[in-house]
N, C-alpha and C positions, 0 to 999 in steps of 0.2 A: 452693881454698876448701873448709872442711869442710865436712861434711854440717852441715842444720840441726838443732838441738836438739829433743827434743821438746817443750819451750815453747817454740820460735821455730816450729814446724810446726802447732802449735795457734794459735800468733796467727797466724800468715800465714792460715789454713783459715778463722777467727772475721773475719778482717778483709775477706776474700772476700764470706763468704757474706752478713753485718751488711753489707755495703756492697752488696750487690744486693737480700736481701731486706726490710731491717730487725731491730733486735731482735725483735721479735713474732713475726716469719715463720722465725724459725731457732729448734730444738734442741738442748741440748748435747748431746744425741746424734748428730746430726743434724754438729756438728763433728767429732767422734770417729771417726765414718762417713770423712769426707771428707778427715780426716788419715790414716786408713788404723789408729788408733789403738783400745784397748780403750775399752770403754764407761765406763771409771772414770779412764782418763786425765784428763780435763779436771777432774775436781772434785778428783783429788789435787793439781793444776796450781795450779788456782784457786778453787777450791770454789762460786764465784756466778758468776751472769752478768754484773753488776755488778764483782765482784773480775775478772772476766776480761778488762770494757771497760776498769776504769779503767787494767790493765796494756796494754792498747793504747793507751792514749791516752799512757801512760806511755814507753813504745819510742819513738814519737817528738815529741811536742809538746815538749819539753825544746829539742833542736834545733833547730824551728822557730822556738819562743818566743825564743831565744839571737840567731837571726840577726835575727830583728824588731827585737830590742832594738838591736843594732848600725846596725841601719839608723836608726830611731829617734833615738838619740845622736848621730847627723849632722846629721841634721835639727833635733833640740833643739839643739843647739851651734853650728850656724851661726851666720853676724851679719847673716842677712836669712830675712824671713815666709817660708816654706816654701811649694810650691805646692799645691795640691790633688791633679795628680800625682804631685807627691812622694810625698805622705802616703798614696798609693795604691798606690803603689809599694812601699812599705815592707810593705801588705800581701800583696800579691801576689808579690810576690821571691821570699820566702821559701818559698814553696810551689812555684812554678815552678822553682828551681834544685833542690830536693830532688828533685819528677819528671825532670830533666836529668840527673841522679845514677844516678836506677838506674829508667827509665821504669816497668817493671811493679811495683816493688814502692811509687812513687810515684802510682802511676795508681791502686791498691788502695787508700791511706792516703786521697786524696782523694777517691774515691766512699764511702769509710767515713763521713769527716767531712762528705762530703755529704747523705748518708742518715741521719746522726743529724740534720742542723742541720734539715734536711726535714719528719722524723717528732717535730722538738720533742724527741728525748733527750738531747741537749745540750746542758748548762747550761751560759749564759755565765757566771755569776756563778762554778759550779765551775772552769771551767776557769782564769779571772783570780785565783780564791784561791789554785788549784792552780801554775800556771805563771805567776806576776804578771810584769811589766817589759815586755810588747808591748803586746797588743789596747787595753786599759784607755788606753793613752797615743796611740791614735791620735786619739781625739777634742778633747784639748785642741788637736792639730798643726791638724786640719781646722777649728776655730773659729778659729784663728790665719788661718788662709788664707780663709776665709768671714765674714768679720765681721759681713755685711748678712743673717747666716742665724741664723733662731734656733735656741735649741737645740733643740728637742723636733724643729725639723726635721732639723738634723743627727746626732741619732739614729738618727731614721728612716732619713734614707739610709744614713748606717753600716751599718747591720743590712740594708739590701736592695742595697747593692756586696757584702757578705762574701758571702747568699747566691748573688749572680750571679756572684760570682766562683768561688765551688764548681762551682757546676752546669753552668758555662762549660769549669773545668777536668774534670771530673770524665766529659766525653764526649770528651776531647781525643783526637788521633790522634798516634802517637808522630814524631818533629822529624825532616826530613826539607829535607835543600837548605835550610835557614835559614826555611823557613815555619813555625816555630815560633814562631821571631823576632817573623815578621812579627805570625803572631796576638795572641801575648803584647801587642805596642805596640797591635796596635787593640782590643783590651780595656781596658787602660788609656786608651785616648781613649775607648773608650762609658762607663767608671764615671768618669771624670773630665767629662765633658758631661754626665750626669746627675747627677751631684750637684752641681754648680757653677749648674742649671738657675734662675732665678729663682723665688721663694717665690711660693704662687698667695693667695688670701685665704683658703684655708682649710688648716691645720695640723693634720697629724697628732697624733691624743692620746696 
């Protein structure tokens, strides 16, 4: 394998440090430092911090969003209701087999996407205009399988399984004798028993 590029050495360096300190807490000098790169590197690269996240998010959500869909399209196309771990499944896979692929450079993409969904800089709304055909289609799958749930509640869970499921993955230790396995299955039993929980009398707004 070649050497990496020096746009692949600045996003590796941005997706580091964005995933440990946050946007606010890093520099673009401060990346250029840490790539071993001149101080002008990055703005001829990318010129914003912003042009520089969206090309991280760029590298890989494309992939990720691809395998959702796929899993997705099984789940739509069957000829029976889908379960709630299914459709949690379909989130979760896809993020889990890409860290299986190449552990460090997956363990870095998810504390990045950690640390934005955290610090609020990630829009969901950009990212489903951006990469459409996954996240957006989970929700019809999970009203399918919960029908005694409203919706404003299954929102809500939606959006606190994604983040548990980050911040779950995002301290992970790399797979070792099949305890990976096993982790992965009982995370999808904790976000599958929490969301499936009975509605209480009051709903989230």
């Amino acid at each position: 394998m070649g050497r990496p590029s020096t746009r692949d050495k600045l996003l590796d360096c941005a997706e580091s440090l964005f995933g440990q300190h946050g946007l606010e807490g890093v520099s673009l000098r401060t990346i250029n430092l840490e790539a071993g790169l001149s101080p002008a590197a990055l703005h001829y690269h990318f010129g914003t911090q912003q042009a520089l996240l969206e090309a991280m998010l760029e590298r890989r959500m494309p992939s990720l969003m691809k395998r959702r869909s796929r899993l997705l399209d099984v789940l739509s196309e069957a000829d029976h209701t889908p379960t709630t771990r299914d459709v949690l499944a379909a989130l979760v896979m896809p993020m889990v087999e890409f860290m299986l692929e190449d552990w460090d450079k997956g363990l870095r993409y998810v504390r990045l996407i950690h640390r934005l969904q955290a610090d609020r800089n990630l829009d969901p709304e950009f990212v489903i205009d951006r990469w459409p055909g996954g996240v957006e289609r989970l929700q019809p799958l999970l009203q399918q399988a919960n029908p005694d749930l409203p919706l404003s509640l299954i929102q809500f869970r939606l959006n606190l399984m994604v983040e548990l499921m980050l911040q779950n993955l995002a301290h992970g230790e790399p797979p070792a004798n099949g305890d990976f396995d096993t982790h992965v299955s009982s995370l999808l039993d904790f976000l599958t028993g929490g969301f499936e929980a009975p509605a209480s009398g009051v709903q989230p707004r």
